[in-house]
N, C-alpha and C positions, 0 to 999 in steps of 0.2 A: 199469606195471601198477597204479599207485594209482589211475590212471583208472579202471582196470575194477573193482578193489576199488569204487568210487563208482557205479559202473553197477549192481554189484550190492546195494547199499546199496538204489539206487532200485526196483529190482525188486522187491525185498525186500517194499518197502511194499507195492507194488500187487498183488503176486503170490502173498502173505501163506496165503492159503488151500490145504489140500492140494489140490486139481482142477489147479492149475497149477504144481504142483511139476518137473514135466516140462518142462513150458515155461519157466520161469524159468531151469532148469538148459543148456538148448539153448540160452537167446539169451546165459548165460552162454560157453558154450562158443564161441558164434557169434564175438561180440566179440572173445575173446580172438583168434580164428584172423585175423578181420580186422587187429589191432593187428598182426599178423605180415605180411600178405600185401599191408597199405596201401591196399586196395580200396576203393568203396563200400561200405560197411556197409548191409546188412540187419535193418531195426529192428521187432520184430514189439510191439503196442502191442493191448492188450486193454480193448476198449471196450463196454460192456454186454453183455458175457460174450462177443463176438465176437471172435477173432482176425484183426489186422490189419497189410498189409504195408508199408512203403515203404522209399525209398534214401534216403542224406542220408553225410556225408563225416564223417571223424573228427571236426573241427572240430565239426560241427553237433552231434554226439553229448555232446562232454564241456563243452555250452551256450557253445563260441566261434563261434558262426552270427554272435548280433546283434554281437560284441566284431569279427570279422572284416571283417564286413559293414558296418558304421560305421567300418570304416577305407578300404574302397574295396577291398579283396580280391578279387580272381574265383574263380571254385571250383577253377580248372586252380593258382592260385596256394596257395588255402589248401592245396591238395594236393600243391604240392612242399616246403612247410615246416612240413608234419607231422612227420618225423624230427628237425628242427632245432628243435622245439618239445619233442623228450622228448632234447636235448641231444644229439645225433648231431652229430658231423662229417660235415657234405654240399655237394657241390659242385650249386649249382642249375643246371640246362642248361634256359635258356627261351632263342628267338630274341630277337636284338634288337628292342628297343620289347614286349618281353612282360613289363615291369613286373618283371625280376629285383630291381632297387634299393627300390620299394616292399616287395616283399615280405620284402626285408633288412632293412628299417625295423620291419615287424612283428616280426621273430622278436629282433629288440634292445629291440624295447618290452617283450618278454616276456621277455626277461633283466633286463633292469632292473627289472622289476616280482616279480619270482620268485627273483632271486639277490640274497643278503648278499654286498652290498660289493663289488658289482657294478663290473667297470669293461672298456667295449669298444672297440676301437679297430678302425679303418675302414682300408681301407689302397687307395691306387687309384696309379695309375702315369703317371699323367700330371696336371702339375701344378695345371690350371685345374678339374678334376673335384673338386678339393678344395672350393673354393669352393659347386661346383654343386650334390652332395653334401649339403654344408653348409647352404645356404638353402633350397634345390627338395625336398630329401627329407627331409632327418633331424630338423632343427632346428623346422621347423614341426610336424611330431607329438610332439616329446619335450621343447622348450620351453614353459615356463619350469621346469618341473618336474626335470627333466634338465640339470646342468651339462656344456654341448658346445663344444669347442674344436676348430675351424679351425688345423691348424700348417702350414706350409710352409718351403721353403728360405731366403724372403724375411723369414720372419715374426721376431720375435726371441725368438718361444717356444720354436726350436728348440734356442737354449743354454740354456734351463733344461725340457727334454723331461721327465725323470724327473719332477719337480716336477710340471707339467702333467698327466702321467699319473694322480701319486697325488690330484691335488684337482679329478680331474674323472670324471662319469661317463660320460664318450665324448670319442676323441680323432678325430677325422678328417685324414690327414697322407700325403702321398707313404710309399712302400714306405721308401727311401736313409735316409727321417728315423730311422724305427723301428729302422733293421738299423745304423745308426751308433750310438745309445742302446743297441742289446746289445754292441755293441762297446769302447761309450767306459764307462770307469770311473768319470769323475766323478761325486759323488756327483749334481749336479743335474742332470746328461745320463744316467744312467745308469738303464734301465729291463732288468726280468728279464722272460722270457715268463711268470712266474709272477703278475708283478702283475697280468694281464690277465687276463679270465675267460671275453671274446666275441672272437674274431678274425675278420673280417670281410676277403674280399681280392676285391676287384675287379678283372673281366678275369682272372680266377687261372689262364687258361692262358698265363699268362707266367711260369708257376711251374716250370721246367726250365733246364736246361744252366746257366749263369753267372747268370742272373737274379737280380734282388735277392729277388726273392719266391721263388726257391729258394733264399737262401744265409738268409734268416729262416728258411723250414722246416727247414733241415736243424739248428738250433738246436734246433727243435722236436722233430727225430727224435730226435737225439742226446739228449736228455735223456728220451723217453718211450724207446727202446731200453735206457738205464738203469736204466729202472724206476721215473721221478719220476712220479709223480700230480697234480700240479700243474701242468697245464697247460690253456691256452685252448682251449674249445670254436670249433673251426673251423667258416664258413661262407663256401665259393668261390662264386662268383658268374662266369657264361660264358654267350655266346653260342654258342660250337665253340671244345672243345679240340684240333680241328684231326687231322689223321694224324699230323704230325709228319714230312712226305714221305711217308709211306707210300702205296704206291700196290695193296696187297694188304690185304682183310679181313683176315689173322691180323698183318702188323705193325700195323696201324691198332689194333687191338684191344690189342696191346702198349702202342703209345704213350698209350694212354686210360687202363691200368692204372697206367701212371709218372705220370702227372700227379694220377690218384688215390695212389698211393705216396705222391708228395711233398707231397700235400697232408692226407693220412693221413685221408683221408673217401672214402663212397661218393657217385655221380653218381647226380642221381634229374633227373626228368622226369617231364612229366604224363601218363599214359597213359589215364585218362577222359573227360579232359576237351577231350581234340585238337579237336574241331567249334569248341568255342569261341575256344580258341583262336587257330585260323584264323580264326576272324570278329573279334576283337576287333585283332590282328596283320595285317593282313591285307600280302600283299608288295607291292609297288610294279612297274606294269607295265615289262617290261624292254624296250629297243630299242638294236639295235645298228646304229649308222650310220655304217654302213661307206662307206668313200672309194676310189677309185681312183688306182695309183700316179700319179704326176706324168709326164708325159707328157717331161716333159723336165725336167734339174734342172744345169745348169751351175754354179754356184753349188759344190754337191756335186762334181761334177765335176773342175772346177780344185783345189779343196782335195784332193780323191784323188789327183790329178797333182803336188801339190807334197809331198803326205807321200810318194809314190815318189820323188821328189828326193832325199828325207831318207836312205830306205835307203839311196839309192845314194852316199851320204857316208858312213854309219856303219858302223863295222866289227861287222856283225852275226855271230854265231858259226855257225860253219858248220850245225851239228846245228838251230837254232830255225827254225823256221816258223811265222811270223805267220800268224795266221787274216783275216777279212775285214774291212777298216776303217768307223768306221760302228757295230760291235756292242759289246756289254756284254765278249764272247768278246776282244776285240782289246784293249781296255783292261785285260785284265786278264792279254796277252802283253806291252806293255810296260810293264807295271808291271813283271814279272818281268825284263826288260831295264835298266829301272832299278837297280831293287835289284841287279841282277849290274852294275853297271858301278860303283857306288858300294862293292859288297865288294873290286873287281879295282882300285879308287881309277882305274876307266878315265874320264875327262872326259868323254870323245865322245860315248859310248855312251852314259853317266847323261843326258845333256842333251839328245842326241838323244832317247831316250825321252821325257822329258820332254816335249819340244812336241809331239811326237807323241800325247802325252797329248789335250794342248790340244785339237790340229786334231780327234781323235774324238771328243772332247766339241765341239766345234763341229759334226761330222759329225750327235751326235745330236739336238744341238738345233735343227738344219736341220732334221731329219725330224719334231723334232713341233713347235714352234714358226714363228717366222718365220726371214727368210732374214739381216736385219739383228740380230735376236737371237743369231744365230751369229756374224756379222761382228764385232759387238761383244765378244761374249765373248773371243775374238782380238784385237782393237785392246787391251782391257784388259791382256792379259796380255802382251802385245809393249810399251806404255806402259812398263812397269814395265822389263820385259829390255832395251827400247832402250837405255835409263839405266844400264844394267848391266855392257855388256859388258865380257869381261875377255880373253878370246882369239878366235884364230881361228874355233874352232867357234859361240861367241859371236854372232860375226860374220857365219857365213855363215846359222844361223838367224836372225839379227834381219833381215839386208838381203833373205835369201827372202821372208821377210812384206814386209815392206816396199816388193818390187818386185812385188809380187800384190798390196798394197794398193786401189790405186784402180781396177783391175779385179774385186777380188772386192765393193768397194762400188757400183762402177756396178750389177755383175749383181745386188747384195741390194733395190737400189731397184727393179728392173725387176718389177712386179706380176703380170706377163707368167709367171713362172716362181714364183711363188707358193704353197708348201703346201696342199695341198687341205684339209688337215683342219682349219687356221682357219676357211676354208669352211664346215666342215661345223659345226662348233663355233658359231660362229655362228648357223647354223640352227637349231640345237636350240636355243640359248639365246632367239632369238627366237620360238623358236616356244610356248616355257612363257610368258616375260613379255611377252610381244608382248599374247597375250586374257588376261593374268590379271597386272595388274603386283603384285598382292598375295601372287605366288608368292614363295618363299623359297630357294635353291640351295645346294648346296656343289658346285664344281667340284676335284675329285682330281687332280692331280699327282704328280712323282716327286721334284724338287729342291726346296729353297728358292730355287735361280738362275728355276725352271721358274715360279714363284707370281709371280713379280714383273714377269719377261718376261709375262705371262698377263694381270695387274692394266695393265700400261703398257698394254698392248693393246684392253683395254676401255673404259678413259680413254680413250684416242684414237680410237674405232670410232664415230664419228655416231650410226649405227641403232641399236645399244646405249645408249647414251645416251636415244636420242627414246624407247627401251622401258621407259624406266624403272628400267635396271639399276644398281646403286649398289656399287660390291664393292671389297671389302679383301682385304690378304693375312690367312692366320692359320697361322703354323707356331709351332715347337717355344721352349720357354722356355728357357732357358740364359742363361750368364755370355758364351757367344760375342759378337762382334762381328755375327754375323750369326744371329742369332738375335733373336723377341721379348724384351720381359724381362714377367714375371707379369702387371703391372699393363696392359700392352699389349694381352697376349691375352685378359683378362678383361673390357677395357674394348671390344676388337671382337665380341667372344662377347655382351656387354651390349648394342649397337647391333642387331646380328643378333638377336637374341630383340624387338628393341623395336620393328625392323623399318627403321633408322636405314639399315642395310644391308642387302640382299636378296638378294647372294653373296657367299659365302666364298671364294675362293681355297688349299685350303689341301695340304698336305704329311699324310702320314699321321695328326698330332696328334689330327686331327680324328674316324677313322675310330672311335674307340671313346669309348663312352660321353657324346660330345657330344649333348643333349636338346633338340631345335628341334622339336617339336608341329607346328610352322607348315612346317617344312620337307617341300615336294614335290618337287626335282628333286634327283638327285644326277647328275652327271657324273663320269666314271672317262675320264683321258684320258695318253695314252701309258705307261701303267700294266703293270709286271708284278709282280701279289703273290700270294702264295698265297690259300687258299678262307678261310680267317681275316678276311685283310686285304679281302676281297672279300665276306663275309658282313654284317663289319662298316660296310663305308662303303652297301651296300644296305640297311641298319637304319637306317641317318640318316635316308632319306625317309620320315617319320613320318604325313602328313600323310592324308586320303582321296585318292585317286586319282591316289596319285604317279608320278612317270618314273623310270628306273632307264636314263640311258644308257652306251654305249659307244661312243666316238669312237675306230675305229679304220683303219686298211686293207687292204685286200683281202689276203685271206690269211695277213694279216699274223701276226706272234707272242703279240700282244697279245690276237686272237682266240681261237685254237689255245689260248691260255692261261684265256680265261674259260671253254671249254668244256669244261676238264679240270679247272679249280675245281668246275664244276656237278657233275661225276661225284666229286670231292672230297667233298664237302658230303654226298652222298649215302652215300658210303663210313662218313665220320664219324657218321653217323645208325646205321649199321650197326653199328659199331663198339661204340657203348655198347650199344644192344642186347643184344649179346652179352655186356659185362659186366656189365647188369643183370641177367642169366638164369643168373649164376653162381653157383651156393650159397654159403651166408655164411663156409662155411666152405673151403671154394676160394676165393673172394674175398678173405680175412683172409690165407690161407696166403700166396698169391702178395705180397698187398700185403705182408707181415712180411717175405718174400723180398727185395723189390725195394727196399726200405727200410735192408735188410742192405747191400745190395750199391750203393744211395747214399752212404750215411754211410761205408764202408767207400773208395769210389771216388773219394770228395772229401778224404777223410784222405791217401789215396795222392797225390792232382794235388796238395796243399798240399807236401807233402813235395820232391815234385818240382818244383817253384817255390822253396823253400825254395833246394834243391841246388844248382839253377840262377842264383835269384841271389846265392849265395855262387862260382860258380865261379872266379871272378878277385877279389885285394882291387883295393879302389877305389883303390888307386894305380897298381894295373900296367893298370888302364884308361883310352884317350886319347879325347878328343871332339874330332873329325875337322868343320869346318864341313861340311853334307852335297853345299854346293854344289860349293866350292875346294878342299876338304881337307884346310885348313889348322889344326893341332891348336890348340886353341885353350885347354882345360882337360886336367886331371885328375880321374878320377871322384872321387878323395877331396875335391875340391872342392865337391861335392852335396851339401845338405842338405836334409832334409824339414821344411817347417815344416807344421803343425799335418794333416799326413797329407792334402796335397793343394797344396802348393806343391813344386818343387824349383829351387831357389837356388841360384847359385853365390857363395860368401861368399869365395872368395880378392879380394884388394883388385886384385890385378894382371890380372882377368877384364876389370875396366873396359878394358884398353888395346887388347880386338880387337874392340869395337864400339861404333857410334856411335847417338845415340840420336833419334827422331824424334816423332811425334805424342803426344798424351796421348789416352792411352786410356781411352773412356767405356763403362762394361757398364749402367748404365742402374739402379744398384741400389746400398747400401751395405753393407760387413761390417763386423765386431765390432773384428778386429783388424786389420785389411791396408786398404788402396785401392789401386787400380789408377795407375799413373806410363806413362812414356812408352815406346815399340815399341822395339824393339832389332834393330841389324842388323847384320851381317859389316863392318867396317872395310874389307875388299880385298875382296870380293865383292856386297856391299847382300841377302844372303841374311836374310829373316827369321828371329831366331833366337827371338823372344817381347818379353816385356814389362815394365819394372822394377814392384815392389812395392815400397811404402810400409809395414813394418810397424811396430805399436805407437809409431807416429809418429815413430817413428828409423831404423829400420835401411833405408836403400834397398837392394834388392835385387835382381839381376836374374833374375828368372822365367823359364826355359828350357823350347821343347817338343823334346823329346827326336826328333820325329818330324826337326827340321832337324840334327841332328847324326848322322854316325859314331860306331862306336863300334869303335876300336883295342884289341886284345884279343892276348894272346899267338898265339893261335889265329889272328891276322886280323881284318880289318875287315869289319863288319857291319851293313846297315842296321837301324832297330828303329822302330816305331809308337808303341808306348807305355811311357812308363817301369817298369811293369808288368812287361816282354818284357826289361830290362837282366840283365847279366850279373855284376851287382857290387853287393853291400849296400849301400844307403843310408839314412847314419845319420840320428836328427833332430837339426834344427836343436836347439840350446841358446841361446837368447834373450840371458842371461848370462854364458855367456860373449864371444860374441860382443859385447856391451858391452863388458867387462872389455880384450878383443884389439882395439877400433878407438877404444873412448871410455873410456882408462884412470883419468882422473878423473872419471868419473861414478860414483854411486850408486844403486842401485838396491834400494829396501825389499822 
């Protein structure tokens, strides 16, 4: 209201005379109603004694037109960050490529200019956005003036985070960095939600269930539930916070309210300014180009006939009934086959699942790839088990491959039985760079195996080639072995904007928040994701008259799925509607409600993870190899070193495996480096990788997903050391000196 107190200020002058006492007091009242309802404003301006009308937007009223307007503003924009300008928590809902980041730039410039001792921190979820962020948005309107810091997982600002915080006035940094700094206590990693004054989160509908951007809010709840006042003005940043599955207007409406709860703001949107909008936005034409089954697929065929071979070896339980081979449905019956023959310590069973795996993922990558990218994926995985075997069942899966071999690669060479939807892939892609090689692509996938089969494909396709097309993969950053590392995905994202490269190959990394101007075509190919993931990779095509296709076939799931996304999309439009037309004070109730019953529901599951992994001590738990079964450790043999290693430090671990390649992640850390792979001694089961820490201790790095876990209760499979049933202590650096290197010293 100081605005208006100054509005009245200006009337004041002009309106000075009793004749217009009335009027003064009306455009008083005017204003105020507008500050409330967020509308155009109605500005009535009295010109040689005539009364005069016109519109014009908050902004323009309290003289931020030219301040706006000289940043590159559009009206629909200065009109969603009106509330974020008189210090509201709001979550902005503009489509992809409608400039939400620009306009999160504004409303930081105006923190920084208006708040003592300002300081705001950016928060995005995927790690190359940092960068982008960093130079494309922020750094150019608020440098030199603004001290702004780029942190990442890579960077070595992240061991001294809190520092960085307090001697800068913008931090830009993955979600994992911030929520480790309220966690870590050191003093130089160590940041409060208090030090912050702007919180900024991008993509913020990844703000629910486990997410790291919900486990930082709920910091935030818990301490404004208390009753602290110190805390960071929030602003989310979305394209579609999505249904949440919902397939009904009242739970849609539900889940829009939870995402408003946990991010403890209202969603606003433009609602005068849609014309423009649509014109400045505009969508990219869609086509779906559909294929017809394959007329004949042997290739499929044979591999269907040798997975019934399997059944009819494996002792399957009478009660299970596999679904259809080939589907997402079927991989995820024998996985459950799996995990029952590794808790029953049944060999047959776990193993035979197992390839059975294999062949379905062979199955699906026959259906959207080529016939030799299937073949292959099989040849790899039999290379390794040929070498392996240890029994009969061993035996009679490796020599089944093996006697289907040079028949399932004659039929993968025959062109004759071919994938249509290469085919079609093809045509589309020749058909953008074919007239226009200055076109720019992202083609979407599902796997990181799917980016690479796709990249080989294209390197060897001639007519691709003579079009001009130049493509890399670009998937996810990580410490994996098959993952990019930072400096990879930065430097293909670099070539791509500079036009070095003119497709992308990529894995969902790419669907959000990736900035290519120049990008017209997007490709979406064997793809099933929700209206999210499908909004988001249709905002890539940034370009005037972009393509938006879909390679898929007839009838297929992939169809049936984009068309239930469209009626998605539409739902979620609906949806906040409805929360916007809720009184502030119905609005407030519910979100106090649903903020109770977060904080309250996440205090419970912590407890219950607590319980859970105390239920067994770490001695009376065995580590069972997951292949052979052979107990190998003791849990009290686990140690945590720095809350993301688990180690096994007995010295007698060395004698049940053997050790193999050294292992490159592409990257360096503070205290550890990467040593050589580690495998089962009687089995060749991969069990992980030694560490190198503090230059002394070799240690071997275990993933929990290759081991049993022997339990008074029984044996149990487990995915992540998270899911264990037994406390695990940390590592002590010191003493372990003290127990293997008894005359050493250590200051």
């Amino acid at each position: 209201m100081r605005q208006l107190r100054t509005f009245s200020t200006l009337l004041t002058k002009h309106l000075s005379c009793e004749p217009h006492i009335k009027v003064y007091k009306y455009m008083r009242q005017l204003i105020a109603n507008q500050f409330k309802t967020h509308q155009p404003t109605l500005v009535l301006t009295v010109v040689k004694g005539k009364l005069h009308k016109t519109h014009c937007s908050l902004s323009q009223l309290t003289g931020g037109e030219c301040r706006m307007a000289d940043f590159g503003l559009r009206s629909y924009q200065e009109e969603v960050v009106e509330r974020a300008l008189r210090r509201e928590n709001i979550i902005i809902w503009l489509p992809t490529g409608g400039g939400k980041t620009r306009a999160a730039v504004y409303v930081a410039k105006k923190h920084l200019e208006t708040t003592e001792r300002a300081t705001v921190v950016v928060l995005v979820n995927k790690v190359h956005l940092v960068e982008q962020h960093y130079s494309k948005e922020f750094k150019p309107h608020l440098d030199p003036k603004y001290k702004i810091e780029a942190v990442t997982g890579d960077s070595g600002q992240k061991d001294f985070f809190g520092k960085v915080v307090e001697k800068s006035h913008m931090v830009i940094c993955t979600a994992q960095i911030l929520f480790n700094a309220l966690t870590n206590m050191e003093e130089n990693k160590h940041v409060e939600l208090s030090d912050i004054t702007l919180l900024i989160i991008d993509e913020c509908h990844h703000t629910h269930k486990e997410g790291v951007y919900n486990k930082i809010m709920r910091h935030y709840l818990e301490k404004k539930l208390k009753g602290e006042r110190k805390l960071p003005q929030v602003l989310g940043l979305t394209a579609s916070p999505g249904t949440g599955g919902a397939k009904i207007l009242e739970r849609a409406v539900e889940h829009v309210l939870q995402i408003c709860a946990n991010l403890d703001s209202a969603i606003v949107s433009t609602k005068n300014y849609i014309p423009e909008l649509k014109e400045k936005v505009p969508r990219p034409f869609k086509s779906m180009d559909i294929v017809d089954k394959r007329p004949q697929d042997p290739f499929g065929d044979q591999l269907k006939s040798m997975m019934q071979m399997i059944h009819d070896f494996m002792p399957l339980p009478p009660d299970f009934r596999l679904r259809e081979s080939g589907t997402q449905e079927y991989e995820a019956d024998v996985v459950i086959l799996e995990q029952t023959g590794v808790k029953e310590q049944n060999r047959i069973l776990a193993q035979c699942a197992l390839h059975l795996r294999q062949y379905n993922d062979a199955l699906l990558i026959n259906d959207t790839l080529r016939m030799m990218d299937a073949y292959r994926s099989l040849e790899e995985f039999y290379d390794i088990k040929g070498n392996n075997a240890k029994d009969g069942t061993d035996f009679f899966l490796v020599g089944l491959f093996q006697e289907n071999q040079v028949e399932l690669r004659e039929i993968a060479r025959n062109s004759q039985y071919e994938n249509p939807k290469m085919g079609k892939l093809e045509t589309v892609l020749l058909k953008q760079f074919g007239p226009d090689p200055e076109s720019r692509g992202i083609l979407f996938c599902k796997t990181r195996k799917s980016t690479h089969c796709l990249n080989d494909w294209v390197l060897n396709n001639r007519a691709l080639r003579q079009a001009g097309i130049k493509a890399a993969v670009l998937i996810g950053a990580g410490s994996g072995i098959s993952h990019m590392t930072q400096n990879e995905q930065t430097d293909t994202i670099c070539k791509f904007r500079q036009g070095a490269l003119n497709l992308l190959i990529s894995t969902s990394v790419a669907e959000e928040g990736l900035d290519i101007p120049e990008c017209n075509l997007v490709v979406r190919y064997g793809l099933l994701t929700n209206e999210i993931a499908q909004q988001q990779a249709t905002g890539r095509a940034r370009a005037q008259d972009s393509q938006y296709s879909v390679v898929a076939q007839r009838g297929g799931r992939e169809v049936h799925r984009e068309h239930i996304n469209e009626l998605l999309e539409e739902l979620t439009g609906q949806a906040i509607a409805k929360v916007q037309e809720m009184s502030i004070h119905d609005f407030r109730t519910k979100i106090n409600e649903l903020q109770i019953q977060e904080v309250i529901g996440s205090k419970v599951a912590n407890m219950h993870k607590k319980e859970k992994r105390g239920r067994f001590a770490a001695s009376r738990v065995q580590l069972l190899c997951r292949n052979c079964f052979k107990s190998v450790a003791s849990g009290s043999d686990i140690k945590l070193v720095e809350n993301a290693h688990y180690v096994n430090v007995n010295p007698d671990f060395r004698k049940h495996y053997k050790v193999g390649g050294q292992v490159r992640i592409g990257k360096t850390f503070e205290d550890w480096e990467p040593g050589r792979t580690i495998s089962c001694n009687d089995c060749n089961q991969d069990w992980g990788f030694e560490i190198k820490y503090r230059k002394i201790a070799l240690l071997p790095n275990i993933a929990i997903k290759n081991f049993a876990l022997e339990t008074p209760e029984g044996t149990t499979p487990v995915k992540k050391w998270k899911d264990v049933s037994f406390t695990v202590e940390e590592f002590d650096f010191q003493e372990y000196i003290q127990d293997n290197f008894p005359d050493m010293t250590i200051d």
